[in-house]
N, C-alpha and C positions, 0 to 999 in steps of 0.2 A: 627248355620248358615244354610240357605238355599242355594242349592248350583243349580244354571241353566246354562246349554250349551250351546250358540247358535253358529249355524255355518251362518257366515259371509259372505255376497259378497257386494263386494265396489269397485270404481274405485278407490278409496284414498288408506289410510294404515290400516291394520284390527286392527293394535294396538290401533289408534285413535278413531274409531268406537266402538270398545268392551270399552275404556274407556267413551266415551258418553253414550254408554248404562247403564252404573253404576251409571254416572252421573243422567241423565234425568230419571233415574226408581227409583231413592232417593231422592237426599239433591237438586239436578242442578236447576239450572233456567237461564234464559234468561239476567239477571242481579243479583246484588245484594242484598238482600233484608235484612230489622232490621232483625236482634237476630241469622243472620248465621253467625254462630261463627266456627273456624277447630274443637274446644269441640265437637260439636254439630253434625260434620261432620264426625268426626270420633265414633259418637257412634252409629248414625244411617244410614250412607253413603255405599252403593255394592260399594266392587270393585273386579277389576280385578285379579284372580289367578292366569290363566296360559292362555298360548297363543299358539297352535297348526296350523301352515300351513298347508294349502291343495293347491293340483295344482292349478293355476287359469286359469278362464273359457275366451272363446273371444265371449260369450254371455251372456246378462243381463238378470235375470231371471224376474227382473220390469222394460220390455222393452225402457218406458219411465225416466226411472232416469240413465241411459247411460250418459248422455251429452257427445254425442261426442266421445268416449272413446270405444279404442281398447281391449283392459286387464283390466280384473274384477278379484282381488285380493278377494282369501278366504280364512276363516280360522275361527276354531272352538275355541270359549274364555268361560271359564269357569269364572263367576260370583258370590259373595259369597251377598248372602240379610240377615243382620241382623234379628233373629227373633224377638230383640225389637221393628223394626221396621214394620215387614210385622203382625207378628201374628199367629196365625191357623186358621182365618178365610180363607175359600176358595177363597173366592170372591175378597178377599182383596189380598193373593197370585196372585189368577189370572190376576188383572185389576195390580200389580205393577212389577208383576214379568215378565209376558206372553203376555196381552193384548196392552200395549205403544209401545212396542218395533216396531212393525210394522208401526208407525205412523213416525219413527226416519228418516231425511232427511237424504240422503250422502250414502242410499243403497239398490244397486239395488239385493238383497236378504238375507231374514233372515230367520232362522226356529231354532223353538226349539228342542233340540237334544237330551236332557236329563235333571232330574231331582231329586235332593236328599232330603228327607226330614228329619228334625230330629225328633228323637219320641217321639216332646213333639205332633206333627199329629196325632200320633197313640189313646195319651191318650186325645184328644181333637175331636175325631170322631168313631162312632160306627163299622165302618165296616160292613162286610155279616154278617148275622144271620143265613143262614145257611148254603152259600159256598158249597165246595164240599162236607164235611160228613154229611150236612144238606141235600143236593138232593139225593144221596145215601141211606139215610133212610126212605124219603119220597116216592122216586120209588122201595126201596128195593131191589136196584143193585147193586150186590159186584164182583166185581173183574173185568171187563169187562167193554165196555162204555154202556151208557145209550143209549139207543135208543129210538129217536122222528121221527115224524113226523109233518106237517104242514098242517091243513085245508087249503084245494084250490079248487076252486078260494075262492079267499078270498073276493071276493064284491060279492054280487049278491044273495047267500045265505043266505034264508029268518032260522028264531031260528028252525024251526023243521025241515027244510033240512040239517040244521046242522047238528043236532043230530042224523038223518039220518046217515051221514057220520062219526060221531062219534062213532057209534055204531058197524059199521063195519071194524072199524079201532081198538076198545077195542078186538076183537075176536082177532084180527092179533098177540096179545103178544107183541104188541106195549107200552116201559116204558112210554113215553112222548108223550103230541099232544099240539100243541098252536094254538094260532089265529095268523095267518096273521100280521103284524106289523100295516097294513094297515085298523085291522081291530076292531073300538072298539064299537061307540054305535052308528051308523047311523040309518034312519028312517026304512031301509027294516029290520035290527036286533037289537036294542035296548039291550044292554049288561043284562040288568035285564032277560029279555025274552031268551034269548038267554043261561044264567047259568040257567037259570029253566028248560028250556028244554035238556041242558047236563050234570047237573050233578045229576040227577037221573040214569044216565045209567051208569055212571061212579060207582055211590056209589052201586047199584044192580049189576055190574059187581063184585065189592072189595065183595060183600057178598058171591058170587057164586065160588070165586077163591080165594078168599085170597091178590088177587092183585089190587091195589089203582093206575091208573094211574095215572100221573101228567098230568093234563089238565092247562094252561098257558093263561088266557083273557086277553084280550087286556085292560087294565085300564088305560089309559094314559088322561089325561086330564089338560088344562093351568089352570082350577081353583084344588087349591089343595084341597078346600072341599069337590067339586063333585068327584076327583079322590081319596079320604076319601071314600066317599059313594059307589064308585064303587066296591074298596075293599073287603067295607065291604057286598055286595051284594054277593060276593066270598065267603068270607069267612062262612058267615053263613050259604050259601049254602052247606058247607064241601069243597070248594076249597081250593086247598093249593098254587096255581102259579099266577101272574099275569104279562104279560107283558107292561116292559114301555119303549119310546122311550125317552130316558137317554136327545138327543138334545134338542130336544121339550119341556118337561118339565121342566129343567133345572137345576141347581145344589137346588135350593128351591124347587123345587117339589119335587126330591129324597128323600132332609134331610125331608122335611113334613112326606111323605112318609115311609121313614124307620123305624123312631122315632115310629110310629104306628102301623106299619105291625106288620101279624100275618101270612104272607105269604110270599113265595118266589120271591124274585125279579126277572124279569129275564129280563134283558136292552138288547133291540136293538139299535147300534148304526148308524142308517141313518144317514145322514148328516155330521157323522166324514168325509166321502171321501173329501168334499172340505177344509177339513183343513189341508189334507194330499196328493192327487196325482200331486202338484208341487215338485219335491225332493229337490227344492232349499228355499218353501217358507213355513208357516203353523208350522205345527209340527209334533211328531213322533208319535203313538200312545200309546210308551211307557210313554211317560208323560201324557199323556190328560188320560189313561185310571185309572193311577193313583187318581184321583179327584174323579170318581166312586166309586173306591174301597174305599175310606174312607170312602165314602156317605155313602155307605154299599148293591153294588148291590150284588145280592148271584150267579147269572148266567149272560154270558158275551158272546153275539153273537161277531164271528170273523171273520167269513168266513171260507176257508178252502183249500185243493188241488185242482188246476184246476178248480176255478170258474167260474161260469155265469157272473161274472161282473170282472172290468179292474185289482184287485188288482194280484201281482203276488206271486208266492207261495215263497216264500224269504217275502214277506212282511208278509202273514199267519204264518210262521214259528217266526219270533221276533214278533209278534203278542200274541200269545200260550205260547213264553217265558215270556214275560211280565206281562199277567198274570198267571203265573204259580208261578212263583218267589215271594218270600213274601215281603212282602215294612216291617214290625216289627216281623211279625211272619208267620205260616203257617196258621193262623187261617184267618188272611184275604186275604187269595187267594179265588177268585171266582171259582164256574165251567167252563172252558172253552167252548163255544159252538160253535160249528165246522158245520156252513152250506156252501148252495149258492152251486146249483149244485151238490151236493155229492150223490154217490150209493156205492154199496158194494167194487167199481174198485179204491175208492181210499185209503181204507182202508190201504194197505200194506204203501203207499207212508204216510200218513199220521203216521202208527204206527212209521217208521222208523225217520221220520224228527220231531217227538217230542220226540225224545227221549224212544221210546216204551213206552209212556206213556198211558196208559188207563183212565186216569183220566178225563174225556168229555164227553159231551153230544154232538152225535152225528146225526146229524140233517136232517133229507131226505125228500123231499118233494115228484116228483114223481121217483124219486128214490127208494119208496114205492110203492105208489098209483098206480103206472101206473107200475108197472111190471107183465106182461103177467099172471101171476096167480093169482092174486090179491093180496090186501094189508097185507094179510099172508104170503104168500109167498115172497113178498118182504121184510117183517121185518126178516124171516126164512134167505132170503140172504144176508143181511146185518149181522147179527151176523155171516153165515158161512163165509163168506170173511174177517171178523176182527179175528173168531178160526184161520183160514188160516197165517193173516198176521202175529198172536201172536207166533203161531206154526214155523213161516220162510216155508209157504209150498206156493209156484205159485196160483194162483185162478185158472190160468188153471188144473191145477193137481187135487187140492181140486174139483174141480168144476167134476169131473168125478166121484164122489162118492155122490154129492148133487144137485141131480136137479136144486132147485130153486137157485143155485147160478149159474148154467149150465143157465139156463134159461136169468138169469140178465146179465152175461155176453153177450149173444146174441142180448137181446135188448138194453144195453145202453151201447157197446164198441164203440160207436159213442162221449162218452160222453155227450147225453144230458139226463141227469138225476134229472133233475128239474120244 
């Protein structure tokens, strides 16, 4: 069985509503139609398991499906979908399980809350290929988080100002650097031009130190051929990362994608916000991010403590759980990637609220770049602020023995470190 959550708001009865959803996402129709037979409905028909109230609201979260009505009854009904009937295809999960539900009269909010799979998902989709001990081998970082940075501005920047900035940013001891989400083959950088001119410095740096950063291009593309070809401009280059925005592309692009890769995935997910900052409507990210993970991304932008943007830090925390947690085994957990705003100040709050976990790629834009002694010294402060957090020592304390984390405190205890 497939098992989905939704929580419910209706002016009606949530009992009524969770049963039409099992109806209308199976066997229901409008009328009766040849050959529906109870045989037939009990082999392939959702129904209702269990029925959970919650307060109700005296606000409609779909302003317009009110009629009238003072109390909006809610409540969370767990759904069981035969897997004769759904499958393991994604899309067909998606469009019966997740997708109709929203279109159902008689309520004024639905969201999905959860979701279970059984593993025959597991054996019917590839997962990361190299997830967390695949990044870990790739940037040759044990014990500790990864540390990135991000090319900025991410428009404007012609291929050899790139590499410009590349180059000075490989000095810094920096594990990881990407493009911009925003940034793949436009006319001022054309992605081909643009890996020609950075990863020569990359591969001359790994001759001189021993160390290979992970550089991350932007490959996203709606034809999955041309985003084949981008790939593979990467890869032959000696890349090993490429970034795709998971939305954009969509569940075909990835499976294209993955099936092929010889590199690291690493999904930005833009566009999940509007599926998620109604808490009444959309869904959680613990389900949506699930679909990923089978596709098989290997890194998983999330956000993080005290962001630039609206999400709050309860939402990053069951964010980092969700994917940390394995759907069949450990092996398809992605890396978590912890940006948006981050310097060395949130280090402690983040070791503490995942659980001291070190497992992530930690993501710093000018949280780096822009710290007063340059992009050394900010990757230098970012690892002394996470020794710090690992340690249980104050950054203020630590920070009397380390300049450059003395220093980062001074410049972004304002927090704009982005």
């Amino acid at each position: 069985m497939i098992r989905l959550t939704y929580r419910i708001e209706t002016p009606g009865n949530v009992e009524a509503m969770a049963a039409k959803i099992a109806s209308d996402q199976s066997t229901g129709t409008f009328v009766a139609v040849p050959g529906e037979t109870e045989e037939l409905k009990a082999r392939v028909a959702a129904r209702v398991v269990a029925i959970r109230h919650l307060p109700p609201t005296d606000r409609p979260s779909f302003p317009d499906e009110g009629g009238g009505a003072t109390v909006f009854n809610r409540g969370e009904a767990d759904i069981d979908f035969p897997l004769d009937a759904v499958g393991t295809d994604l899309s067909a999960l998606m469009t019966i399980a997740v997708g109709g539900v929203y279109s159902i009269k008689g309520m004024t909010g639905i969201r999905v809350v959860d979701m279970k799979l059984p593993p025959e998902f597991a054996a019917a989709h590839p997962g990361p290929q190299f997830g967390v001990p695949g990044t870990r081998r790739l940037t040759g970082v044990e014990g500790r988080p990864v540390i990135g940075t991000i090319v900025k501005p991410a428009l404007g920047l012609r291929p050899h100002e790139t590499a410009e900035l590349v180059g000075d940013l490989l000095t810094s001891g920096v594990d990881f650097i990407k493009d911009d989400e925003k940034l793949m083959s436009p006319a001022y950088s054309p992605l081909e031009e643009r890996v020609a001119a950075i990863m020569p410095r990359i591969l001359d740096h790994e001759q001189k130190t021993g160390k290979k950063v992970m550089y991350a291009f932007g490959i996203s593309h709606a034809d999955p051929d041309q985003m084949m070809r981008n790939h593979d401009i990467v890869l032959k280059a000696g890349g090993n990362a490429g970034v795709v925005n998971i939305n954009s592309i969509g569940m075909g692009g990835v499976s294209f994608l993955r099936k092929r890769s010889g590199i690291a995935l690493h999904a930005h997910r833009n566009g999940w916000d509007i599926l998620t900052r109604h808490p009444s409507l959309g869904m959680e990210f613990s389900v949506w991010q699930q679909i990923w993970r089978l596709l098989g991304v290997d890194q998983f932008q999330i956000n993080g403590i005290r962001v630039k943007y609206w999400e709050p830090d309860e939402s990053f925390v069951k964010s980092f759980e969700a994917v940390s947690t394995p759907l069949f085994s450990p092996a398809d957990c992605p890396m978590p990637v912890v940006g948006s705003g981050q310097w060395g100040g949130q280090a402690p709050d983040t070791y503490r609220r995942t659980g001291q976990s070190t497992d992530l790629l930690y993501l710093c834009g000018g949280g780096i770049v822009s710290h007063p002694g340059g992009a050394g010294a900010g990757v230098r402060a970012v690892r002394q602020a996470w020794e710090a957090a690992v340690a249980g020592i104050d950054l203020e304390t630590y920070a009397k023995d380390h300049p450059e984390l003395a220093q980062s405190l001074e410049k972004f205890a304002d927090g704009k470190g982005a």
